[in-house]
C-alpha positions in Angstrom: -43.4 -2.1 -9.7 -41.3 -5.0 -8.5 -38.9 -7.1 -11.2 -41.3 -9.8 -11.4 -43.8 -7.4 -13.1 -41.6 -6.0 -15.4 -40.5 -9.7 -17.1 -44.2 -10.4 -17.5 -44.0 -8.1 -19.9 -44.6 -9.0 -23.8 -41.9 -8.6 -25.8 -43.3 -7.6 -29.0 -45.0 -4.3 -27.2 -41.5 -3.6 -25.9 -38.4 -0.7 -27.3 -35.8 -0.2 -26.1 -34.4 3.6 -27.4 -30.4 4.0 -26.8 -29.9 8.1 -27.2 -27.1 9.3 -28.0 -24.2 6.3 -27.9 -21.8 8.5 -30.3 -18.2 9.1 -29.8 -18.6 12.8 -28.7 -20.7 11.2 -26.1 -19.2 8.1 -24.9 -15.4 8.1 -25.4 -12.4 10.1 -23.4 -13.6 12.4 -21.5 -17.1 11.7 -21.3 -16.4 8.5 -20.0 -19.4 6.4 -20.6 -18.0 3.2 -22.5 -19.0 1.1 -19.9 -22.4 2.5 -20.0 -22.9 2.2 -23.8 -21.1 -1.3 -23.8 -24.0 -2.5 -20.8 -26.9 -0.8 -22.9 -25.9 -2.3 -26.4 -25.6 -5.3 -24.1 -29.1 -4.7 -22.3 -30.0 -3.7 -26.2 -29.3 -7.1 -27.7 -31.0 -9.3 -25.0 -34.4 -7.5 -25.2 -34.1 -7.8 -29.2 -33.1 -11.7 -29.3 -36.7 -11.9 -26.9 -38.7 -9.7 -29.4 -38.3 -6.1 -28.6 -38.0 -3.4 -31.0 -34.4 -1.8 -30.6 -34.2 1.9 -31.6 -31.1 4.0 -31.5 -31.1 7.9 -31.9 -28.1 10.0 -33.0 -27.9 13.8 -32.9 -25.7 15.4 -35.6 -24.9 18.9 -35.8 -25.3 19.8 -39.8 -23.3 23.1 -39.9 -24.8 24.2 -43.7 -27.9 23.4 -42.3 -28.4 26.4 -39.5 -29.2 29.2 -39.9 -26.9 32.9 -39.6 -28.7 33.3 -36.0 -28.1 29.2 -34.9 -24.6 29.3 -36.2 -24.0 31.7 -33.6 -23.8 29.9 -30.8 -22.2 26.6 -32.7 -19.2 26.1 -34.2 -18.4 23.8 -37.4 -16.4 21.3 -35.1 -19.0 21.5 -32.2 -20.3 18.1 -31.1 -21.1 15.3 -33.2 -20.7 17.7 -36.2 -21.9 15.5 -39.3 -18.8 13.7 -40.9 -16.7 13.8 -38.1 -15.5 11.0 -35.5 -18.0 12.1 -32.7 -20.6 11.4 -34.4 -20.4 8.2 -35.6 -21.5 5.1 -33.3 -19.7 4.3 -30.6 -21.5 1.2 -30.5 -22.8 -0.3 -34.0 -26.4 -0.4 -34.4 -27.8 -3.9 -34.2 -28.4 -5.5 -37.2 -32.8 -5.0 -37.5 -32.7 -1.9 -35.3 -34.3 1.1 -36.5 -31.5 4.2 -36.2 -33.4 7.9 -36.1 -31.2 11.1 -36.8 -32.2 14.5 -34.7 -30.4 17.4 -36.3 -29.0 19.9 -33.8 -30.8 23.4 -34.0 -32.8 22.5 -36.5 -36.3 23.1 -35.8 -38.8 20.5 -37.7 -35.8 18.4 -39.1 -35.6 14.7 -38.1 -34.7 12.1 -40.1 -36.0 8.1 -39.5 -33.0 6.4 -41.2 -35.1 3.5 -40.9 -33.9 -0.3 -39.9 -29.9 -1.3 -40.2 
């Protein structure tokens, strides 16, 4: 599929998902800022012509796992809930929908629903 294809697309049947733009993921070391900064970019564009944003964030929830999941985790493992890594390293657009995927744990997903 060439470019021209893809901008005869309709908006409104459009999403665009951003995974994972948290701290843990995109700051220091793991050295995507310019990545996440393009994609929020990318992000806002397709919204401002119609398109459904959607961002996911995983969390690591240590009360949540159980005796067998906590071992191979540790309380302050990435984007533990509460901490700095998890949070948004870009902030969600303002009409976006944000889902949460809990780390480890099997059948727990959270839709957090529009910003």
């Amino acid at each position: 599929m060439d470019l021209s294809e893809v901008t005869r697309l309709e908006p409104e049947r459009v999403a665009v998902v951003l995974v994972d733009l948290q701290n843990d993921f995109c700051r220091g070391q793991a050295g995507n800022t310019a990545t996440a900064e393009r994609a929020q970019r990318f992000a806002a564009e397709a919204m401002a012509l119609g398109a459904e944003v959607i961002y996911t964030r995983q969390v690591l929830d240590w009360d949540g796992l159980t005796p067998r999941q906590r071992h191979w985790e540790t309380p302050s493992g990435l984007c533990a809930a509460g901490s700095t890594g998890a949070e948004f390293f870009v902030e969600p657009l303002l009409g976006a929908t944000v889902v949460t995927k809990y780390r480890l744990i099997y059948g727990r997903v959270s839709s957090g629903g529009s910003t």
